[in-house]
C-alpha positions as CSV (number, residue, x, y, z in Angstrom):
1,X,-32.0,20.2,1.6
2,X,-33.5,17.8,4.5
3,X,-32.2,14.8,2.0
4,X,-29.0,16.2,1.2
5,X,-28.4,16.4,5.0
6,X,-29.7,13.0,5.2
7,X,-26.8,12.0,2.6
8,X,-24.1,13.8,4.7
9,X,-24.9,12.3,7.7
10,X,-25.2,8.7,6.4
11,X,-21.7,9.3,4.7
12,X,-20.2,10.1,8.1
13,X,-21.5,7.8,10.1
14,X,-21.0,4.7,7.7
15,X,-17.0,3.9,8.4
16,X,-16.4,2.7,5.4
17,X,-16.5,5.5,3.2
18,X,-13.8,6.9,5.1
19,X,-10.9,6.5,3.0
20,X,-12.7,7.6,0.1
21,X,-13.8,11.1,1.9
22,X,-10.0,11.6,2.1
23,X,-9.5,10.6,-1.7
24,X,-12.6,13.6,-2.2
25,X,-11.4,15.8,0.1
26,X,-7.8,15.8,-2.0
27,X,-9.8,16.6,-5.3
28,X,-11.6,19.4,-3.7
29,X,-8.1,20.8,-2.0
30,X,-6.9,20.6,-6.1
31,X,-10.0,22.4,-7.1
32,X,-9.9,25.1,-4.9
33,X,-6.2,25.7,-5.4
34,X,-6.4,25.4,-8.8
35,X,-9.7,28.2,-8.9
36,X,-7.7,30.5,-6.3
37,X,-4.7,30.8,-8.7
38,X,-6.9,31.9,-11.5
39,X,-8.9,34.2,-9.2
40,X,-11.7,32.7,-9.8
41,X,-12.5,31.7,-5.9
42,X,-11.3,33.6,-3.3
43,X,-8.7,31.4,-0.5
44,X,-11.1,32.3,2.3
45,X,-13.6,30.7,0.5
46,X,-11.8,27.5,-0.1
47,X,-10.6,27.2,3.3
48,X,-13.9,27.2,5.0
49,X,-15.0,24.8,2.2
50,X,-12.2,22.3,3.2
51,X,-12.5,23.0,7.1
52,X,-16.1,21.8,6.5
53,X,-14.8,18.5,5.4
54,X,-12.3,18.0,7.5
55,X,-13.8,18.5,10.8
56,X,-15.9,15.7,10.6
57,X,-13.8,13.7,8.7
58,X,-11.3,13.6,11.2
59,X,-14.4,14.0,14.0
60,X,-15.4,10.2,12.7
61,X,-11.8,8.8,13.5
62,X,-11.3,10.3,17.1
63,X,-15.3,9.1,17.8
64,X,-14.4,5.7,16.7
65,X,-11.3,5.1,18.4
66,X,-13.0,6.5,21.5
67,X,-15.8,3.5,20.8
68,X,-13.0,1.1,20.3
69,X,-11.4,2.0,23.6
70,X,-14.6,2.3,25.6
71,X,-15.6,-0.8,24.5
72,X,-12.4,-2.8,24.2
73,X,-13.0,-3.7,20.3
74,X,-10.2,-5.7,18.7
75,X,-9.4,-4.5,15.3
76,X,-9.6,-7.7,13.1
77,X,-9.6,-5.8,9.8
78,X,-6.2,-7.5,8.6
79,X,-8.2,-10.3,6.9
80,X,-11.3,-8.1,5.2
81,X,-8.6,-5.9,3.6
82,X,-7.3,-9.1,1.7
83,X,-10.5,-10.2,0.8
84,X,-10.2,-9.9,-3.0
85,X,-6.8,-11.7,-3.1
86,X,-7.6,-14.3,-0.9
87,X,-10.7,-15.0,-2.4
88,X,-8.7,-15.4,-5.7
89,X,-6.2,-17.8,-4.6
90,X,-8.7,-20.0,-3.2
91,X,-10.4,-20.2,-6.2
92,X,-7.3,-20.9,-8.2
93,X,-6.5,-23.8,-5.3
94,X,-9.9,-25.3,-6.6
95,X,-9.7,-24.9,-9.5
96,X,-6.2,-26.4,-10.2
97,X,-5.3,-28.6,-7.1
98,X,-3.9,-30.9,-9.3
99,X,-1.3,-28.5,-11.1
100,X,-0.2,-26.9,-8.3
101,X,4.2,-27.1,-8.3
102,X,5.6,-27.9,-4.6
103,X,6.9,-24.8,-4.4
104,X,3.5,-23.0,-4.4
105,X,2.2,-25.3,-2.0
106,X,4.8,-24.7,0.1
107,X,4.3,-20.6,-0.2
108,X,0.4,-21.4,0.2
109,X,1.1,-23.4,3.9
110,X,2.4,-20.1,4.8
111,X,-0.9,-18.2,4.6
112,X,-3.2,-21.3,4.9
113,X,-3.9,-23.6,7.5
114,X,-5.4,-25.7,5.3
115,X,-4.3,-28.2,2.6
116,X,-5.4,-27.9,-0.5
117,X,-7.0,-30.5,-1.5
118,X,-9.5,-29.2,1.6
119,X,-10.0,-26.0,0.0
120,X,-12.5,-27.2,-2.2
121,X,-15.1,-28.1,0.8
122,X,-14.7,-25.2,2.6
123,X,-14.6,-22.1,0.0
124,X,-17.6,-20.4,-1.0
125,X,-18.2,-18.6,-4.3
126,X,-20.3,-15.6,-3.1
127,X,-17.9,-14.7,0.3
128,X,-14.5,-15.6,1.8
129,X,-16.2,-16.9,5.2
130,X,-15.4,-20.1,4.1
131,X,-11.7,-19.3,3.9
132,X,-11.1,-16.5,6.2
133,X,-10.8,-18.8,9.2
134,X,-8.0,-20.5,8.1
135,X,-6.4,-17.6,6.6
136,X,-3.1,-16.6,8.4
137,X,-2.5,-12.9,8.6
138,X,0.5,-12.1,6.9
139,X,2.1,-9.5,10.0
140,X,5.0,-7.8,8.5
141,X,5.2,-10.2,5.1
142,X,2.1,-8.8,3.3
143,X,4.6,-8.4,0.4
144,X,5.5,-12.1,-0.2
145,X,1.4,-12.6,0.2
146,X,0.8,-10.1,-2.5
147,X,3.6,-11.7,-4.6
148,X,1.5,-15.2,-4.1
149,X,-1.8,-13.5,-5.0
150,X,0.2,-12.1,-8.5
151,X,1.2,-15.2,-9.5
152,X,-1.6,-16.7,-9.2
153,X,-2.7,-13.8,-11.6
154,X,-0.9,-14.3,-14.0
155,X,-1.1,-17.7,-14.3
156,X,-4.7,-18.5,-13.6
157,X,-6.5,-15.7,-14.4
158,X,-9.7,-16.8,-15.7
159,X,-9.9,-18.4,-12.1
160,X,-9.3,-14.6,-10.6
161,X,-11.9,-12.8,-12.1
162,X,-14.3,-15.6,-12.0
163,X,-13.7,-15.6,-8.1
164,X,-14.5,-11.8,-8.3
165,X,-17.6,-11.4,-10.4
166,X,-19.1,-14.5,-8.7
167,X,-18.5,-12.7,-5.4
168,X,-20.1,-9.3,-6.6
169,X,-22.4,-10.2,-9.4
170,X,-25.0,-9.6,-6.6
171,X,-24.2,-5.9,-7.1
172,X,-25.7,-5.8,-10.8
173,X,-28.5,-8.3,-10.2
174,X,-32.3,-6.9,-9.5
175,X,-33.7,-10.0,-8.8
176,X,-30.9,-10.7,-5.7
177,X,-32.7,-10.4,-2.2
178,X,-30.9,-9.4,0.7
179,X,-32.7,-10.4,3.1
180,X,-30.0,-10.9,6.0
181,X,-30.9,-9.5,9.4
182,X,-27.9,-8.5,12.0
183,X,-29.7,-8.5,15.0
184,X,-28.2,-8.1,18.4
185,X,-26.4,-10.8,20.7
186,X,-26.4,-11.5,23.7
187,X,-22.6,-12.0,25.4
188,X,-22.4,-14.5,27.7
189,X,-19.1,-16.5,29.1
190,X,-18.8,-20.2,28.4
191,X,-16.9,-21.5,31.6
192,X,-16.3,-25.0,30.5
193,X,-14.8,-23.7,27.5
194,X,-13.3,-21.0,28.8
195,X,-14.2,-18.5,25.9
196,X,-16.5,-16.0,25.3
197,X,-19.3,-16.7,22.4
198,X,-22.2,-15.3,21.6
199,X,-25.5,-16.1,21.8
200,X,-29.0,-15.3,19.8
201,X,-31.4,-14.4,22.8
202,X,-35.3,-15.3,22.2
203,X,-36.2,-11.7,22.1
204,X,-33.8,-11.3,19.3
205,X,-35.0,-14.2,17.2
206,X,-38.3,-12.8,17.0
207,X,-37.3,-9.5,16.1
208,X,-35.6,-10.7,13.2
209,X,-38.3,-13.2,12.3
210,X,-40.7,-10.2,12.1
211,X,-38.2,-7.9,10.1
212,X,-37.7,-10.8,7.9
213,X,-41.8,-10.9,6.9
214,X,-42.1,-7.3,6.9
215,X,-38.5,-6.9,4.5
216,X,-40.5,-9.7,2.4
217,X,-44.3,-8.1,2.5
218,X,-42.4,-4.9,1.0
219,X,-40.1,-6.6,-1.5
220,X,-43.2,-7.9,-3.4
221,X,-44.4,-4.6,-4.0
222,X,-44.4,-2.9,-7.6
223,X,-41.4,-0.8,-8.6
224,X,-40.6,0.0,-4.8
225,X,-40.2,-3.6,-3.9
226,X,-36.7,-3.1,-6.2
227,X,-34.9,-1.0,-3.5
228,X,-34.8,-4.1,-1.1
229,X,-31.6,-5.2,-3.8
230,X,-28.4,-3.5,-3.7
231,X,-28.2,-3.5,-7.6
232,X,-30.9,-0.7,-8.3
233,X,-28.3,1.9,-6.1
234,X,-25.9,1.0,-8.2
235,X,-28.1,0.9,-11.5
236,X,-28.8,4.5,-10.7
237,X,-25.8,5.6,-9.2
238,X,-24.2,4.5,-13.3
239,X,-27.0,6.0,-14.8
240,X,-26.5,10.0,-12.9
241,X,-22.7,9.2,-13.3
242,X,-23.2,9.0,-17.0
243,X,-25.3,11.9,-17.3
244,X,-23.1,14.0,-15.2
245,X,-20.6,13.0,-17.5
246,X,-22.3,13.8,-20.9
247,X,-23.5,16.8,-19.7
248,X,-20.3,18.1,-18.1
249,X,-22.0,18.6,-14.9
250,X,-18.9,19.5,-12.4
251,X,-21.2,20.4,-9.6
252,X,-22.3,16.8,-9.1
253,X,-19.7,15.2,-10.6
254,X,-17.4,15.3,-7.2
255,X,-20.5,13.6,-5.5
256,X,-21.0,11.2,-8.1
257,X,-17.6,10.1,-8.6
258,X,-16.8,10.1,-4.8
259,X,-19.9,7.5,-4.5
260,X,-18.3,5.4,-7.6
261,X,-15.2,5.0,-5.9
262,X,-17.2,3.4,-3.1
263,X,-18.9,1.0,-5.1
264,X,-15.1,0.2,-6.6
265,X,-14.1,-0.3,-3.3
266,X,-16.9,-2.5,-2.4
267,X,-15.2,-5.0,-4.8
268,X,-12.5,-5.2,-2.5
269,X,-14.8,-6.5,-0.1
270,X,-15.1,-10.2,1.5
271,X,-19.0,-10.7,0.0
272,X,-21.8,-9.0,-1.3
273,X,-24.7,-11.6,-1.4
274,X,-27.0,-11.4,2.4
275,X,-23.8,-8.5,3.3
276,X,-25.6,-5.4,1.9
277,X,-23.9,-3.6,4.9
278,X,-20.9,-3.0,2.7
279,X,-22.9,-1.2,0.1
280,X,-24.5,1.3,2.5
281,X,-22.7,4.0,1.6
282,X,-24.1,4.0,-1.6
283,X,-28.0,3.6,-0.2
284,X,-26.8,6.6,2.7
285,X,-25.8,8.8,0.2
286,X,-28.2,7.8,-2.5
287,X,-30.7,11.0,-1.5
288,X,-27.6,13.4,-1.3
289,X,-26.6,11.9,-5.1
290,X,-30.0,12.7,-6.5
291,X,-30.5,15.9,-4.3
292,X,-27.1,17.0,-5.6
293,X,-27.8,16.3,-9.5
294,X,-31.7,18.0,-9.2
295,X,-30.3,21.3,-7.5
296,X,-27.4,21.7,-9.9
297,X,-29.7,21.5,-12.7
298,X,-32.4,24.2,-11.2
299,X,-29.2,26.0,-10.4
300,X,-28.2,26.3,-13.9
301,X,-31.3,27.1,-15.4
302,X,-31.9,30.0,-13.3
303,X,-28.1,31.5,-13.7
304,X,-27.9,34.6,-15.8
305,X,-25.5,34.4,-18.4
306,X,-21.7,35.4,-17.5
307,X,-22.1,33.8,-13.9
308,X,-20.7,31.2,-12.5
């Protein structure tokens, strides 16, 4: 129970998983609704069930707008969320600068402030940062961008999924080493420039220095040196899925497919490779998934026949 709460919390307090608590939190409403009209479940049972979703659910998004007004964040999201297409279009620019019509370049110079003949030195197979910077956030014509990104599509589309399973490969690969550190900063105000940047402090350097050799003393270790890569989360996370599935588990199935979604969304994503922060919902909730599957099954060994 201490690693199922351990599961909860880490789902709650990732931001990311967010969208897909809602998507869960639908399924479970269905359920309930569904088990209520048969009279299998009584409605005051499914409303507490769903009040104990919600409240934190929506908890998470009043907490972090307070954060983002307390600390005057800036919401800059407008570029991760068109990760996938953007790294798809770049890879088609790269790919084919020499067929591209005048017309497409034209549509491109609307999104890119960057020719294309350029793309080729600045984009990076494994994550958009190469691009993103000169990527021009489509306010209010997202439409004609997603249009772009289709045709693209649809005419290019080994490019497309080449772009996408360079990017993520990392996800599926037990070998790959993350060993990325996002140490703190220090903010300091560059006068001359009259910006704000930000700054490594000595302090900081050495902290990550030393995480870095104890990250890499631990990843050489037998069989738990593999949970330093992102892929063995997944690898698992496929392999309970499956069995849920073949054994028509529907206690863990919810949890399972809730955490599936995530990694589906994680293929939205702007990078995978030293950017393991995107799959942490999937390590967070990794001790809730296996929790989850091992009671079920104790469950259902010591049910009497007829009960459910």
């Amino acid at each position: 129970w201490f690693l199922l709460a351990a599961g909860i919390c880490g789902m709650y307090f990732r931001y990311n998983g967010y969208y897909i608590l809602l998507v869960l939190i639908l399924i479970v409403f269905l359920r309930e609704l569904l088990l209520a009209v048969k009279h299998k479940s009584s409605v005051k049972k499914g409303i507490i069930i769903m009040l104990l979703l919600l409240i934190p659910t929506f908890g998470m998004q009043k907490g972090t707008k307070a954060l983002n007004e307390a600390y005057h964040l800036v919401n800059i999201s407008g570029r991760v969320k068109l990760a996938l297409p953007i790294q798809e279009i770049s890879r088609c620019v790269v790919d084919h600068t020499e067929e591209l019509t005048k017309e497409e370049v034209k549509k491109l110079s609307k999104f890119f402030s960057l020719p294309p003949e350029e793309f080729k030195d600045n984009y990076l197979p494994y994550n958009f940062d190469g691009i993103k910077e000169y990527f021009i956030i489509p306010e209010g014509n997202t439409g004609e961008f997603i249009r772009l990104w289709l045709h693209f599509v649809k005419k290019y589309p080994g490019s497309c999924l080449n772009a996408t399973l360079t990017q993520h490969y990392f996800l599926f690969d037990l070998e790959s080493e993350n060993t990325h550190y996002y140490s703190g900063v220090n903010k300091r105000n560059n006068r001359e420039a009259g910006n704000i940047f930000y700054q490594d402090s000595e302090t900081r350097q050495i902290l990550r220095k030393n995480l870095l050799r104890y990250y890499e003393s631990f990843d050489g270790l037998p069989i738990v040196g593999l949970f330093t890569s992102q892929a063995i989360y997944t690898v698992i996370l496929f392999a309970l899925f499956l069995k849920c599935l073949t054994g028509k588990d529907k206690r863990s199935f919810l949890v399972l497919f809730a955490l599936v979604m995530i990694l589906g969304i994680t293929f939205l994503g702007p990078a995978t490779r030293n950017h393991p922060r995107y799959t942490y919902p999937l390590m967070y909730c990794f001790p809730m998934s296996l929790t989850v599957s091992v009671v079920s099954k104790q469950f259902a060994k010591t049910m009497r026949p007829g009960q459910d």
